[in-house]
KOLDREN-882700 format. One record per residue: x, y, z of N, C-alpha, C in turn. Coordinates in steps of 0.1 Angstrom, whole numbers, plus 5000, padded with zeros to 4 digits. Layout:
N
XYZXYZXYZ/...
//
This chain:
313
712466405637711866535640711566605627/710166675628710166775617710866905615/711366955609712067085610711367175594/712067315596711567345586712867495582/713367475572714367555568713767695555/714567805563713967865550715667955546/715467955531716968015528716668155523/716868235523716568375520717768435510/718268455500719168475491718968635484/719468655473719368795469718668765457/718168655453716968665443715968595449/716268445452715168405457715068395471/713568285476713368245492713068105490/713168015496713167915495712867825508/712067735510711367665521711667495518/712367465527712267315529711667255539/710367175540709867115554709966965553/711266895563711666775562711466735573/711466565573711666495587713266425590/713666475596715166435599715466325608/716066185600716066065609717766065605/718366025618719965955616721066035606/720766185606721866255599721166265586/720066205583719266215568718166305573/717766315556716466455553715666355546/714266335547712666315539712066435538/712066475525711766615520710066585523/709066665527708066705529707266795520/707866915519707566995511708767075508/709067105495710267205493709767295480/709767405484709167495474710367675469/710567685461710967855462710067955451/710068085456709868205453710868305451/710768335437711468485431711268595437/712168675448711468805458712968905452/713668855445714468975438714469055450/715068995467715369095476715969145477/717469125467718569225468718369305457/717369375450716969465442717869605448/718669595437719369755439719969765451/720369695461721069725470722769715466/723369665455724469665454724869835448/723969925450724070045440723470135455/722570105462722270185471722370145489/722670005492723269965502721569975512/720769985505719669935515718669835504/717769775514716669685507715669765502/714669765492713969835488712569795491/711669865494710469875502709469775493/709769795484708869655475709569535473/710769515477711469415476711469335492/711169435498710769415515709369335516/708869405505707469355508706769245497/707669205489707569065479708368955492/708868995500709768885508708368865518/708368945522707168935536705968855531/705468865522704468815515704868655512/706068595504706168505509706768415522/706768495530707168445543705668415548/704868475550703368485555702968335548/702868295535702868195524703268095534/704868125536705767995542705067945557/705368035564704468035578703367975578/702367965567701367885568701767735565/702067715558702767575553703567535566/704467615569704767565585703867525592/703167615598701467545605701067395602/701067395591700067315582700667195587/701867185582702667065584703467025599/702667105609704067055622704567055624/705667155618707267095618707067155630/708167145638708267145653709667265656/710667265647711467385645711667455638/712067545635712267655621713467715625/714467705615715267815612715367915598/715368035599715468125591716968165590/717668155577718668185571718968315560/719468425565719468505550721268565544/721368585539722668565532722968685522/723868685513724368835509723568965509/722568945506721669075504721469135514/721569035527720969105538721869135547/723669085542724669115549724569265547/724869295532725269395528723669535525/722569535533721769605536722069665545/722069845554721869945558720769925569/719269855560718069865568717669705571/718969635571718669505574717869515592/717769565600716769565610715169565609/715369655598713469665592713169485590/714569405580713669335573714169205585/714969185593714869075609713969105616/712969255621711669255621711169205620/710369205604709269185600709569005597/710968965601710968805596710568775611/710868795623710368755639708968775637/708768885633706968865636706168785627/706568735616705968655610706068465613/707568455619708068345625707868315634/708368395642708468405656709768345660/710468335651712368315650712868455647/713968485647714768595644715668515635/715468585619716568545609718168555613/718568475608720368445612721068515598/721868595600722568665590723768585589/723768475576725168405581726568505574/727468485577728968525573728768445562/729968455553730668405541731068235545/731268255555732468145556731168075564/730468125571729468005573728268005563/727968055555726768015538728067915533/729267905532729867815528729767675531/730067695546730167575556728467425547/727767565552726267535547725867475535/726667575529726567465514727167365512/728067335517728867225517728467115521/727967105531727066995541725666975532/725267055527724167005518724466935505/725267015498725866935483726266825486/727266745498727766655496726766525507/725666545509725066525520724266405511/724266405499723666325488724466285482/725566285479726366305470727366135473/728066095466729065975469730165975481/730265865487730865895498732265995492/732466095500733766205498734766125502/735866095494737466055499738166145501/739366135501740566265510740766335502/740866315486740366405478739766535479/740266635473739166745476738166795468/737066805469735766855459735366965465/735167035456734967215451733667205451/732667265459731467325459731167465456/730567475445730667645441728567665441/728667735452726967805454726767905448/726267935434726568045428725068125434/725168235437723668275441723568425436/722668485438722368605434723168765439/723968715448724668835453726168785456/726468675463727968615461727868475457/729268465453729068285453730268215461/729868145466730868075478731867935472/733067945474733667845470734167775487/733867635481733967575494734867435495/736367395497736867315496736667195506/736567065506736666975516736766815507/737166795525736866625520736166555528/736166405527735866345541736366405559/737266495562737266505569736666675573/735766735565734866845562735666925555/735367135558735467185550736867195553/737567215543739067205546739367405544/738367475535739167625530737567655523/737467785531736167895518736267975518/735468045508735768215507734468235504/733668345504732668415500733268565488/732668515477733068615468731568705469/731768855467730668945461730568945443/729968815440729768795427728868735426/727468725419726468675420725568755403/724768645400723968675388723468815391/722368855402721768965402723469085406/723869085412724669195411725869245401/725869115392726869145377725969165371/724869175366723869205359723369375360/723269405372723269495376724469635376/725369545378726069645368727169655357/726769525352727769515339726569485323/726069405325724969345318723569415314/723669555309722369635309721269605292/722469555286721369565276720969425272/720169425264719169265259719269255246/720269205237721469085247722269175253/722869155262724569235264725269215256/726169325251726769395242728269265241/729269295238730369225238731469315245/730869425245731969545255731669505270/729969465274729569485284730169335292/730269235281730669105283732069075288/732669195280734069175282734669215296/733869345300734069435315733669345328/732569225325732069135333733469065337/733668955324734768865326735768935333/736269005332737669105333737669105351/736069135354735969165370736168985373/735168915366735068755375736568685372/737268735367738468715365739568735378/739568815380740368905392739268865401/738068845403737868795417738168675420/738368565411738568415408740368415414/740568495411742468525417742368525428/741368615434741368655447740768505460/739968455449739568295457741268265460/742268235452743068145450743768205460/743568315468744268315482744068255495/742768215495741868105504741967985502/741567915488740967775485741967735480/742867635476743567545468742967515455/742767605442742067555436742567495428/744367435421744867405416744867245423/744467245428744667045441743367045438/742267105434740867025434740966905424/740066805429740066685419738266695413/737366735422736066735416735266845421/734866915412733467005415732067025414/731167035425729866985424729367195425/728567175415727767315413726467335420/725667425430724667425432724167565433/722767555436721667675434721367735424/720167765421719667795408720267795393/720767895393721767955380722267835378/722667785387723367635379723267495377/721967525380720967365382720167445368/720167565366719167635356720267605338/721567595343722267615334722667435329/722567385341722267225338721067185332/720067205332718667205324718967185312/719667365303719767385293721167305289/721967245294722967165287722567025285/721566985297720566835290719666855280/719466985276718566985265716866985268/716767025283715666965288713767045283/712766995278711967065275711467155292/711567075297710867135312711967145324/711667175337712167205344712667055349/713366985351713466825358714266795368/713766825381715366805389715466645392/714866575392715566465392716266425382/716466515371717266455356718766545360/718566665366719466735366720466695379/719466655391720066655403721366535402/722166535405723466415402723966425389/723566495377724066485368725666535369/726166455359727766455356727766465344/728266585337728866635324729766705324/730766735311731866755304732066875308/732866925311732967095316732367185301/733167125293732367175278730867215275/730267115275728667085276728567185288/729067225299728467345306728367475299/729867485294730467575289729567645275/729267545265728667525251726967605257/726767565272725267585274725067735280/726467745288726667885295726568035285/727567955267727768065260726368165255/724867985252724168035245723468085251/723568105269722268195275722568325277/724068315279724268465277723868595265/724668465254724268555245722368565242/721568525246720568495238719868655244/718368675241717468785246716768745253/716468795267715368785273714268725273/713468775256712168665249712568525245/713968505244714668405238714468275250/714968345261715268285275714268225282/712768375282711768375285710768195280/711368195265710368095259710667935262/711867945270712667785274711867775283/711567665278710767565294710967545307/712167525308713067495321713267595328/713267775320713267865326712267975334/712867975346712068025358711868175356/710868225355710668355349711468455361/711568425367712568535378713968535378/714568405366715868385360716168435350/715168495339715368555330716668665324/716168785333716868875329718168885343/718468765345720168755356721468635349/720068535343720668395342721968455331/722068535325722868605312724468575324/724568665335725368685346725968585354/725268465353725268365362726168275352/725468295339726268165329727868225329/727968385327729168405327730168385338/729268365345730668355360730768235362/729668095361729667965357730567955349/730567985338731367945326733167995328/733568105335734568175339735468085350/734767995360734967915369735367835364/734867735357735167635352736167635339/736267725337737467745327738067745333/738467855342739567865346740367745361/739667655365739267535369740067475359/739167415347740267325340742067375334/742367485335743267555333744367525347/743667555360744267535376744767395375/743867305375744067165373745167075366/745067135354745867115339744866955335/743867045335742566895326742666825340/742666815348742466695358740966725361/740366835363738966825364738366885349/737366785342737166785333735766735331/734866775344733666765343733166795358/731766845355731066885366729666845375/729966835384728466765389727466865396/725866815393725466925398724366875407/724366995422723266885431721766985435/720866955434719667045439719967035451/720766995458720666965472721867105478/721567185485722667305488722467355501/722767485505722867535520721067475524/719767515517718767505522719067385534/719367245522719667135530720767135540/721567225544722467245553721867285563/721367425560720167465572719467385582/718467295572717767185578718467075586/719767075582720566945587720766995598/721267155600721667185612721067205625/719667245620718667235634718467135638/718766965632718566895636719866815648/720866885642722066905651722466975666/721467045664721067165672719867155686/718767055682718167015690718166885703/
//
């Protein structure tokens, strides 16, 4: 069956159109757009009318591509920005009439579920072991434990590149006061995981969604964007860490001129490497060195999405 998933996040939107045979995905088309939906809503608790209308515009985009291609079902998925909006009715509106689905506002604990079934959905058969999926996204990032027999423990944190950026990270570069006030918070929310997840029993963690498929780029050294170089990669927590310091620190024009970088990652990726880099430290510290490297998968909730309508039909 064809299906067609769309993920809606607090920076980007993103479209998967696959054909689903036997619990597997044949990617068809997979495309995303920078709509910076959760613009300012962690400061004013609604969506903003041009941020409403950078989404709609690519949905209209996506809808045609749907057409185009047949897919036969669609689910529409949107996630922190649109939990935590006031005028989230304006914008499940304008997503029905463009679809003719009504967007699914998932919980924490299901963007988790989601991502989990996607990251590991590619990934080596999972043993009883447990592996750590961290979805770092633009408004929360979801830690999601499991093993072979699924998710075992999640949590949804409110921590995400666009909303530590937004209000810790103002200047270009950020300051070392402004750096230190960041850490300080992803610190004490990282505590607050450890009331949910077992994070001291993890044996492996696979990283997904932008910021950190963006922050894997820059640790392969890559001149361009490569996800098949990036997707499955396994490196040293260090080499994350070594890649996480220099984007933070760098400027904007600095960030701007990397190849690999998606111009709608620019002025967040600063936020993203820090709470990347924060995780995984403090990971290898939980552990005592037992996890000492990280894997990273393009494959995440989108592909959860898609899996699930096929589950569903």
């Amino acid at each position: 069956m064809r299906v067609a998933a769309i993920d809606c996040g607090t920076n980007s939107i993103r479209l998967l159109i696959a054909d689903v045979y036997d619990g597997a995905l044949t990617d068809v088309h997979r495309e995303m757009r920078v709509v910076r939906l959760g613009q300012g809503v962690d400061a004013t608790g609604r969506l903003a009318p041009e941020a409403l209308e950078r989404t709609f515009a690519a949905v209209d985009a996506y809808a045609e591509l749907i057409r185009q291609h047949e897919a036969k079902a669609v689910r529409f998925v949107a996630t922190s920005a649109t939990r935590d909006a006031e005028n989230r009715d304006d914008f499940a509106e304008g997503i029905k009439a463009r679809l003719g689905v009504a967007p699914e506002v998932a919980t924490g604990s299901e963007e988790a579920a989601l991502s989990f079934a996607g990251a590991v959905s590619v990934l080596p058969a999972v043993g009883e072991d447990l592996v750590l999926v961290v979805d770092l996204g633009g408004g929360s990032t979801e830690f999601v434990a499991g093993n072979s027999s699924g998710v075992q423990a999640a949590v949804s944190i409110d921590m995400g590149s666009v909303r530590f950026t937004e209000r810790y990270l103002h200047t270009d570069p950020p300051t070392e006061t402004e750096i230190t006030a960041a850490a300080t918070e992803i610190e004490a929310r990282i505590s607050k995981v450890l009331d949910d997840v077992p994070l001291a029993r993890i044996a492996k963690v696979v990283g997904v969604a932008g910021s950190i498929t963006t922050i894997t780029a820059a640790a392969l050294e890559l001149e361009t964007y490569r996800p098949e170089r990036i997707h499955g990669s396994v490196l040293p927590l260090e080499q994350h860490v070594r890649a996480c310091s220099t984007l933070l620190r760098q400027t904007r024009a600095e960030r701007r001129a990397l190849g690999f970088m998606h111009p709608g990652r620019v002025d967040v990726i600063g936020a993203g490497a820090l709470i990347w880099r924060t995780v995984l430290q403090r990971l290898a510290v939980l552990t005592d060195g037992r996890v000492s490297e990280a894997t990273t998968s393009e494959h995440d909730i989108l592909d959860g999405i898609a899996l699930g309508i096929s589950a569903t039909e």
